[in-house]
C-alpha positions as CSV (number, residue, x, y, z in Angstrom):
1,X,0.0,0.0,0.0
2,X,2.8,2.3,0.8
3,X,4.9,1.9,-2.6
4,X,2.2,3.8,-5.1
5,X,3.2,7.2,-3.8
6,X,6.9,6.4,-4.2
7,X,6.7,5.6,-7.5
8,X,4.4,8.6,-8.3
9,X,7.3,10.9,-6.5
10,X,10.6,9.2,-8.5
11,X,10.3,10.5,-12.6
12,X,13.4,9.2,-12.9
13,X,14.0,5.1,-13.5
14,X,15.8,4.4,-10.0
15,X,13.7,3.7,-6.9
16,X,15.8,3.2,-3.8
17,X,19.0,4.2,-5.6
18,X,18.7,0.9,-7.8
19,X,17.5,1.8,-11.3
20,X,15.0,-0.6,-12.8
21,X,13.5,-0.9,-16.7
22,X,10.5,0.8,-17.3
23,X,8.5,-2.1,-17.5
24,X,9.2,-3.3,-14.6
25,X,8.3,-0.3,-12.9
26,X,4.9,-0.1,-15.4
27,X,3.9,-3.7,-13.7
28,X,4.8,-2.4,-10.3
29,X,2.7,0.4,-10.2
30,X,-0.6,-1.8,-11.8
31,X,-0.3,-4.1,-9.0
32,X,-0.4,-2.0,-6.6
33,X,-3.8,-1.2,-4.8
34,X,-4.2,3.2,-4.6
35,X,-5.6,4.1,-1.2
36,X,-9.1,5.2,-1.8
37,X,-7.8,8.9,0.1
38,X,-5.2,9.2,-3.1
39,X,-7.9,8.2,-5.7
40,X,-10.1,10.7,-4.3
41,X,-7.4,13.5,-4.3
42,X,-6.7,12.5,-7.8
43,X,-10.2,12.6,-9.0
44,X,-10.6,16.5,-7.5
45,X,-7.0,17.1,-9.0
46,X,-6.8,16.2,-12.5
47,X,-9.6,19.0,-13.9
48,X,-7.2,21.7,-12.3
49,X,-4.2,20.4,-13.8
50,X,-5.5,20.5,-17.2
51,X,-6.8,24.2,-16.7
52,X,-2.8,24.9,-15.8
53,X,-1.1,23.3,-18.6
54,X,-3.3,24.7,-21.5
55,X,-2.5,27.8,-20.3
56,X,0.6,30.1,-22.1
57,X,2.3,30.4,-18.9
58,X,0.8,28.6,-15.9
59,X,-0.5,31.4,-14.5
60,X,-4.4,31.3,-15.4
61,X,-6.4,33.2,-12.7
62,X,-10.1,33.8,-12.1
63,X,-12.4,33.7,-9.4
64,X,-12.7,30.0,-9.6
65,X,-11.1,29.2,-6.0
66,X,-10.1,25.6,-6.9
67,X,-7.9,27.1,-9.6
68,X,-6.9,29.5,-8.1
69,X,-5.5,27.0,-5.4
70,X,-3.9,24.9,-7.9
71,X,-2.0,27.3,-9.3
72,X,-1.1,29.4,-6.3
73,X,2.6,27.1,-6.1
74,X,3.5,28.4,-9.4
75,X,2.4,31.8,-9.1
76,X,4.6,31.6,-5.6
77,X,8.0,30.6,-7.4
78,X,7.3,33.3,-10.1
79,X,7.0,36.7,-7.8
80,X,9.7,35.0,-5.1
81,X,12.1,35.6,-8.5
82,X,11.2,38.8,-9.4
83,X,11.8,39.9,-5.7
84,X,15.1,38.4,-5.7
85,X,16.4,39.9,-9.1
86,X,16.7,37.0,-11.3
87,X,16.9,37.9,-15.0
88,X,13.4,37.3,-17.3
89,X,15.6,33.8,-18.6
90,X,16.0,32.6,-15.9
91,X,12.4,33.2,-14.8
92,X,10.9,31.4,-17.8
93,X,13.1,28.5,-17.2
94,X,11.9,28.1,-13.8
95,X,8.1,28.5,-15.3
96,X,8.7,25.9,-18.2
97,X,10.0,23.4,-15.4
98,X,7.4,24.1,-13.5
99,X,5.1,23.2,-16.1
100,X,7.3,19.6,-16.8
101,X,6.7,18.9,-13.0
102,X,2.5,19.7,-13.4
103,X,2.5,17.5,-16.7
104,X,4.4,14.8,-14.9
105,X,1.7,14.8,-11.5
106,X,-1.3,15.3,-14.5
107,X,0.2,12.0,-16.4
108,X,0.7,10.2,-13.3
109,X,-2.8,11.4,-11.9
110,X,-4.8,10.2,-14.8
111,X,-2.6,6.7,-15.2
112,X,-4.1,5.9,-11.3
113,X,-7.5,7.3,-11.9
114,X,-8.1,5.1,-15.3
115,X,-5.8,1.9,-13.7
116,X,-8.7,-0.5,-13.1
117,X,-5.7,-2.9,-11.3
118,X,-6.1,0.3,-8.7
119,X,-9.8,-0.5,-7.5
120,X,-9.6,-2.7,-4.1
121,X,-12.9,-5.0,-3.9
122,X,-13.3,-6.0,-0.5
123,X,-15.8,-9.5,-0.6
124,X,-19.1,-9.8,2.4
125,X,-18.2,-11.9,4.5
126,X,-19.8,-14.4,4.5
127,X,-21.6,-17.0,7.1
128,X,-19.4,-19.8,8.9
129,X,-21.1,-23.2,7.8
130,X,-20.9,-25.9,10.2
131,X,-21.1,-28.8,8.6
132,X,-23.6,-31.6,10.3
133,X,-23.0,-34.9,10.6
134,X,-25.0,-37.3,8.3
135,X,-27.9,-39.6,9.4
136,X,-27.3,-42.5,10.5
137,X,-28.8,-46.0,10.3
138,X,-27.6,-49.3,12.4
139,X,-29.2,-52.4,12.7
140,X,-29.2,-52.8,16.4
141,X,-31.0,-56.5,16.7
142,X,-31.3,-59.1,14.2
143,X,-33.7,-62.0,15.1
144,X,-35.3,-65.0,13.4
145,X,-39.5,-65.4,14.9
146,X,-41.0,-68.4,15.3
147,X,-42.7,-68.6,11.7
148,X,-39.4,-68.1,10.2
149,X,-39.7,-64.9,9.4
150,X,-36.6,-62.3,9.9
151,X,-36.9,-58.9,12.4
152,X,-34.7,-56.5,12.4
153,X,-35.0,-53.3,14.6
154,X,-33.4,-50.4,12.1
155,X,-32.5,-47.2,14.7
156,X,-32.4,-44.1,12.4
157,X,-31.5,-40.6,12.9
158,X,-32.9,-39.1,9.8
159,X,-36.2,-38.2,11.4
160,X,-38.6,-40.5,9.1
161,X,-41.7,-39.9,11.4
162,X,-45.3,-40.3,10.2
163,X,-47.1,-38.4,12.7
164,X,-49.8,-41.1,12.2
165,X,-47.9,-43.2,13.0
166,X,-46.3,-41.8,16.1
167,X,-49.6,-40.9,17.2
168,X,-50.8,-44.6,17.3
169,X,-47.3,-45.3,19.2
170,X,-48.9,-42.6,21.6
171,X,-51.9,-44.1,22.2
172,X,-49.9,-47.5,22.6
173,X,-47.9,-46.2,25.8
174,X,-51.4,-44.1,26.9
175,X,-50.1,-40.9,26.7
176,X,-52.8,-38.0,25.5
177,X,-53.7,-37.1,22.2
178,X,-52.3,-33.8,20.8
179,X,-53.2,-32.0,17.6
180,X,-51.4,-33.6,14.8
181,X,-50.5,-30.5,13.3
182,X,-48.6,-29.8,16.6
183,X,-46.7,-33.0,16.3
184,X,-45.5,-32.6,13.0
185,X,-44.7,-28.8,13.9
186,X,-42.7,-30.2,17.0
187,X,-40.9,-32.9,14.6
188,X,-40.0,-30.5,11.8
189,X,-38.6,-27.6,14.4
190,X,-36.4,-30.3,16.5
191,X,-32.3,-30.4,16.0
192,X,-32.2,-34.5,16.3
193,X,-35.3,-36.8,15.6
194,X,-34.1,-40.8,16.2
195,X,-36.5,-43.6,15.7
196,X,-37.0,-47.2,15.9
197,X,-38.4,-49.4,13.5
198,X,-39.4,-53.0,13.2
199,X,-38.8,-54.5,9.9
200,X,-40.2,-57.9,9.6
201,X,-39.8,-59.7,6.3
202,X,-41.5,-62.6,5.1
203,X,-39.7,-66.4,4.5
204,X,-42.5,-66.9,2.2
205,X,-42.9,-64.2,0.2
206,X,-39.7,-62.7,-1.0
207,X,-39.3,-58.8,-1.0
208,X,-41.9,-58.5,1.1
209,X,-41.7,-56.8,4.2
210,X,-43.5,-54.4,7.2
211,X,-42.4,-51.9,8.4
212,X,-43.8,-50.9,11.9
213,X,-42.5,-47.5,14.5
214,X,-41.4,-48.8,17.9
215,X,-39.7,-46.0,19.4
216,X,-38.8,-42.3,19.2
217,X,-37.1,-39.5,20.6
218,X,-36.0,-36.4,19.7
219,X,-34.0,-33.0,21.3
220,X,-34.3,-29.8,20.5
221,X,-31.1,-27.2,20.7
222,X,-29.0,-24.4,20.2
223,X,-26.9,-25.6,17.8
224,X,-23.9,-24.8,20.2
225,X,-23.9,-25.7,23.9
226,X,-27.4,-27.2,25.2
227,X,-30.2,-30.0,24.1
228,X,-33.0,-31.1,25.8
229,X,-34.2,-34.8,25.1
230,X,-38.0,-35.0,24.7
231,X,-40.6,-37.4,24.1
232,X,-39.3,-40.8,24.6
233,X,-41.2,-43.6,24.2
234,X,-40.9,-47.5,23.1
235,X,-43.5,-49.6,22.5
236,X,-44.8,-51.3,25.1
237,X,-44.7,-55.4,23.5
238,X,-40.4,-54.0,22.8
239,X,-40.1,-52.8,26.1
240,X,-37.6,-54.6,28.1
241,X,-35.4,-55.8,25.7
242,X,-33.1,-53.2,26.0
243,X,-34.0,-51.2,22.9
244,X,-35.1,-47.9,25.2
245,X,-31.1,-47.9,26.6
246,X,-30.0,-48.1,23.0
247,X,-32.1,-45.6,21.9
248,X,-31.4,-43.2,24.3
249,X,-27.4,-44.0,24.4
250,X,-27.8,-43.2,20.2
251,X,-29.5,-40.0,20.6
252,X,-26.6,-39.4,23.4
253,X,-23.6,-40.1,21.6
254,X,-25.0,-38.3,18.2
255,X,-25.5,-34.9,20.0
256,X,-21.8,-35.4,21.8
257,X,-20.5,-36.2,18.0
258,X,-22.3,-32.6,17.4
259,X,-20.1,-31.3,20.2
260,X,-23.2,-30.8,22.5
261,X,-22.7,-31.0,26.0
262,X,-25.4,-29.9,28.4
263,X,-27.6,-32.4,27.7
264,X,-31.4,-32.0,29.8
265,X,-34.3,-34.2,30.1
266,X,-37.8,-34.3,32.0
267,X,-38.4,-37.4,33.6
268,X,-41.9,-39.0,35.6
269,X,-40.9,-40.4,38.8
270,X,-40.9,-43.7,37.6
271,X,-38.5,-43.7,35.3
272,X,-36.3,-41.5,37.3
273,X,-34.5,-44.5,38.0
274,X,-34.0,-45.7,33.9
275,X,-32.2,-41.8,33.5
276,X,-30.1,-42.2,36.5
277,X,-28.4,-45.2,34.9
278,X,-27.8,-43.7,31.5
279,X,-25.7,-41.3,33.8
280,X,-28.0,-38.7,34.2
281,X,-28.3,-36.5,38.0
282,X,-31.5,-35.2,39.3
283,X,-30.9,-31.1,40.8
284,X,-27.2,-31.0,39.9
285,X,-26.0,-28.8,42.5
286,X,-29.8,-27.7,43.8
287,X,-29.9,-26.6,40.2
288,X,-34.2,-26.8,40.5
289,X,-36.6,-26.7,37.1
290,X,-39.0,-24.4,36.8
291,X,-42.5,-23.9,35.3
292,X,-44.8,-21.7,34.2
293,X,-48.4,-22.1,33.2
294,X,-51.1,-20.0,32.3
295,X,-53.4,-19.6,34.7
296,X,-56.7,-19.9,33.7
């Protein structure tokens, strides 16, 4: 940033006392971002420069106070000459060099202001992505039933719900009934939705299979330091087996793998017990829940 105005102040082909060709020096100066200060001087600079060089002498005045400014340096050197007695050559030298030195700054001026090189385009910034983990799916039991038939229990965090069919795993467990519309709002606003599915395929008929929800749970989050584990249920005809541990260590490990830490739950009295062995604490340090309802 600091090597534009050197250039601009060096006519001659040495920068640093080391003389370089003028192409180099050409390349230099294009690649070399302009200050947006400088490119604003230049653009207010150039018109008066013009007004000063077409003149005969460099000494145009009138009562435009921006030429008048930018000629006041040259009108300076010429009545500090005549005070001091030098002879009329010598005082038109001085003007005509004057002149070089104003058609120099002019040739320079106009070579930044028309460099498009000199324009610096500074990109938005833009969003940090975090990149989430992918679904999972994992077989976590495998069985043969007495007609010969295969079941396997598919645990899934890709949140393929049916709210119908989560409703009848509701009714199942006897918890109440609540708008459906609600439910599928609740699914489609959570950070994590896993499931459990019973996929039970036929020894007779081959490629055919049922497909039947057993289990679900689901957190909702900041995306950054805290979760909250809600809704979890297993069907009652799976329920001790095992399948409600695996389900909640699943959901447990995939919001750790999320680098999510505070992990909450509410839990009924009887299954206080059930939490407690997953490694969960009831008040950590008095740490109390609290509630608010509307009261009416």
């Amino acid at each position: 940033m600091k090597m534009a105005p050197a250039f601009a102040a060096a006519p001659s082909s040495s920068v640093c006392g080391v003389r370089i060709p003028k192409a180099c020096r050409l390349e230099a100066q294009s690649t070399v971002p302009t200050p947006r200060f400088l490119r604003n001087r230049v653009a207010g600079t150039i018109p008066a420069l013009q007004r000063i060089i077409r003149s005969d002498n460099g000494l145009m005045v009138d009562n435009d106070k921006t030429r008048r400014s930018a000629a006041w340096s040259l009108k300076a050197g010429l009545w500090d000459s005549l005070r001091s007695g030098v002879s009329s050559y010598d005082m038109w030298d001085k003007i005509r060099e004057r002149k070089v030195e104003l058609i120099a700054m002019y040739l320079f001026c106009s070579f930044l202001k028309n460099n498009n090189s000199t324009e610096t385009v500074e990109p938005p910034l833009a969003p940090l992505e975090v990149e989430e983990p992918l679904p999972e799916d994992l077989v976590l039991l495998e069985r043969t039933l007495p007609d010969g038939s295969t079941e396997q229990i598919l645990f899934s965090s890709a949140g393929d719900v049916d709210v119908y069919d989560l409703q009848a795993l509701c009714d199942k467990v006897g918890w109440p009934r609540r708008p459906l519309s609600k439910i599928a709002a609740s699914l489609r606003n959570s950070y994590l939705v896993a499931t459990l599915h019973s996929i039970i395929r036929s020894s007779e008929a081959e490629g055919e299979e049922k497909k039947q929800l057993i289990g679900m749970a689901r957190a909702t989050s900041d995306h950054a330091f805290n979760a909250t584990i809600w809704d979890v249920l297993v069907d009652p005809s799976y329920q001790g087996q095992g399948l409600g541990k695996a389900l909640m260590e699943k959901v447990i490990r995939t919001l750790l793998q999320r680098d999510i830490n505070n992990i909450t739950l509410f839990a009924d009295n009887k299954v206080v017990d059930f939490y407690k062995n997953l490694g969960f604490e009831a008040d950590p340090q008095g740490i109390k829940g609290m509630f608010w309802y509307p009261r009416f």
